[in-house]
N, C-alpha and C positions, 0 to 999 in steps of 0.2 A: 507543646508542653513536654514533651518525650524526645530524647535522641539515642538513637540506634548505636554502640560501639562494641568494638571487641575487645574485651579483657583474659591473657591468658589464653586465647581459645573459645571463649564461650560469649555468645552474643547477649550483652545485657542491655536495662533500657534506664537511661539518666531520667528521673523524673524533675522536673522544675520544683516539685514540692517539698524536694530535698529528702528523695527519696530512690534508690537504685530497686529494679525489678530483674531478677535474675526467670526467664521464660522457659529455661530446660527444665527449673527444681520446682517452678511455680512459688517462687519466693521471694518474699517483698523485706529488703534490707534498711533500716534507718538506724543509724545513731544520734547518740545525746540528744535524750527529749528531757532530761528533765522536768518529770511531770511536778506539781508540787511547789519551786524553789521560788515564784512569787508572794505562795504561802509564808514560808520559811524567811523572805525578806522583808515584806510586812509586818511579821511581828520581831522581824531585829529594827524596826522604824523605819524601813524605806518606803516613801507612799508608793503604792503601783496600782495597778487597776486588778479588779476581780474580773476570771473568765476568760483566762490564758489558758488554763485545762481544758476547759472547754474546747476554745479554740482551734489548738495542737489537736484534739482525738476528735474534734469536725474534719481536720484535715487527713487525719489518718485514716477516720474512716470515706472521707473521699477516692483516698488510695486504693483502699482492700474496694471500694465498689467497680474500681477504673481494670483494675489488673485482678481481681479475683482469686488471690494467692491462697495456696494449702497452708501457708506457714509466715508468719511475720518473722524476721531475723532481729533482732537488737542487738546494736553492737555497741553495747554499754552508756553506763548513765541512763538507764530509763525513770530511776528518781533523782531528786535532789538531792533529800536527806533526810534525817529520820524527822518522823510525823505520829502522832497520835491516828488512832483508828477510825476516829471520828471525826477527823480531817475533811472538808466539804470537799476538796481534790480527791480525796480516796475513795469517799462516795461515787463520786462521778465519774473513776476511772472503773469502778467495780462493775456500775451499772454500764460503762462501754464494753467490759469482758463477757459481760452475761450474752449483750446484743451479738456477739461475734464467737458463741461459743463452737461453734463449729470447723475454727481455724486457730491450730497450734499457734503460740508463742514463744520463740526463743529466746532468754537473754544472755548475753555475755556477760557476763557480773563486770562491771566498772567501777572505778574508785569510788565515786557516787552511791553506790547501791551497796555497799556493806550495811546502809543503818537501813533500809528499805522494810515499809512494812506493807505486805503483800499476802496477807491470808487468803486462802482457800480460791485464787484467780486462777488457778491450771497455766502456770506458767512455767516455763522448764529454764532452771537456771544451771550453767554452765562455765566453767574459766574459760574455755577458746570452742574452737569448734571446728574438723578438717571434713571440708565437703571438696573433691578435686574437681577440680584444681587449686579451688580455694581453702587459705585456712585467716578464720574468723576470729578475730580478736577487739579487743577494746582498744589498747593503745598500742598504734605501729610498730612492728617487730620484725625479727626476719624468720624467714623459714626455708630448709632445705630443699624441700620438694614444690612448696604449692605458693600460689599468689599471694601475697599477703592482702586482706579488706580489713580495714579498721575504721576508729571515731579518732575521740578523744580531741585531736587539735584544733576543732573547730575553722576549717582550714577557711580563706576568706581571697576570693580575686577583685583586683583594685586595677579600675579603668575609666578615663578619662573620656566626657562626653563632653567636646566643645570645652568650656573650660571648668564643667564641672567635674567632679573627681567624685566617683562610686563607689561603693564597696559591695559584694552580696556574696551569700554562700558560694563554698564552689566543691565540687568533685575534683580531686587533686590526681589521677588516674597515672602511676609509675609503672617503669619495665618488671617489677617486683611487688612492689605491693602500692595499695592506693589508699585514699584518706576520704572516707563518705565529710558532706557538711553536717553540723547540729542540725538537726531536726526541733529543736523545741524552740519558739519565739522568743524568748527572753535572756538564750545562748549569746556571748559573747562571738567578736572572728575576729580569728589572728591569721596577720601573714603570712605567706608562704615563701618559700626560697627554694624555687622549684628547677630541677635539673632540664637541661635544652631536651632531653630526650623524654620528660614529662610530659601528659595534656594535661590541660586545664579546662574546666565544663564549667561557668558561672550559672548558678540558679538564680534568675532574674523573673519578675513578676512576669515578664513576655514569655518565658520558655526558656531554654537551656542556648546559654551562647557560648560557642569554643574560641576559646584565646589562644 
């Protein structure tokens, strides 16, 4: 489910759940969850199913129970977009803050979460965030000193099995900065155009496979 690499220097852990675990800061990294944006399509008429929030913060909190982190990182888009307070997604993310209040939350404000409504959840919102070697952002960027970790492009690896053709999240891992996957189910994946001196990490229902 996990694979071991070195980014920058420091030993992190790929989760298959579309999730990186950084073990020296005790800090569990996801981008774009988009909690919420099923809500939000549904009532622009898309049929979709109820209990994708759900879902996404089962999964999450699978996470915090597997790696035990002081701190959740979000590297943006943790909502979809603005919502009433009385939103059954907000309910139900309130009541997953309350269960977990003993571990910080950090968010990277992303384009998504300017309309975000988040009362009183102890969440610490942020433009970027420099932890060395790393600096923490929403969408890829450069930086002079530190690694760059981001979301934002919902990065996607595409591989042929027999003659079937896949696609699934990937961890897009560069000599400067690298690209976490969406973390929420209902994320879109785009492409990559990734340089020879790139890895690639697909999050596959099996575990993590390097292309």
């Amino acid at each position: 489910m996990t694979q071991a690499i070195n980014v920058a220097g420091e030993r992190v852990l790929l989760d298959a759940r579309r999730a990186m675990f950084w073990p020296s800061e005790n800090a569990l990294l996801v981008a774009d969850v988009h909690l919420g944006k099923a809500s939000l399509m549904r009532q622009a008429g898309a049929a979709l199913p109820r209990g994708t929030t759900t879902g996404d913060l089962d999964r999450l909190s699978t996470l915090v129970a597997d790696h035990r982190p002081q701190r959740v990182l979000v590297l943006g888009d943790l909502t979809h977009g603005a919502e009433t307070l009385d939103a059954p997604w907000l309910r139900r993310f309130a009541e997953w803050r309350r269960e977990h209040t003993s571990m910080g939350i950090t968010l990277i404000a992303g384009n998504h979460d300017r309309h975000m409504v988040l009362p009183e959840l102890d969440i610490e919102v942020v433009p970027h965030l420099d932890a060395s070697p790393f600096h923490f952002s929403h969408a890829p960027t450069t930086h002079a000193r530190h690694h760059v970790i981001a979301g934002h492009l919902h990065p996607a690896a595409r591989f042929r099995d027999g003659r079937i053709a896949q696609r699934w999240p990937a961890f897009w891992i560069g000599e400067k900065r690298s690209v976490l996957p969406a973390f929420g189910s209902l994320t879109g994946l785009a492409p990559m155009s990734a340089d020879r001196t790139d890895r690639v990490y697909a999050a596959t229902p099996g575990g993590i496979l390097a292309l």
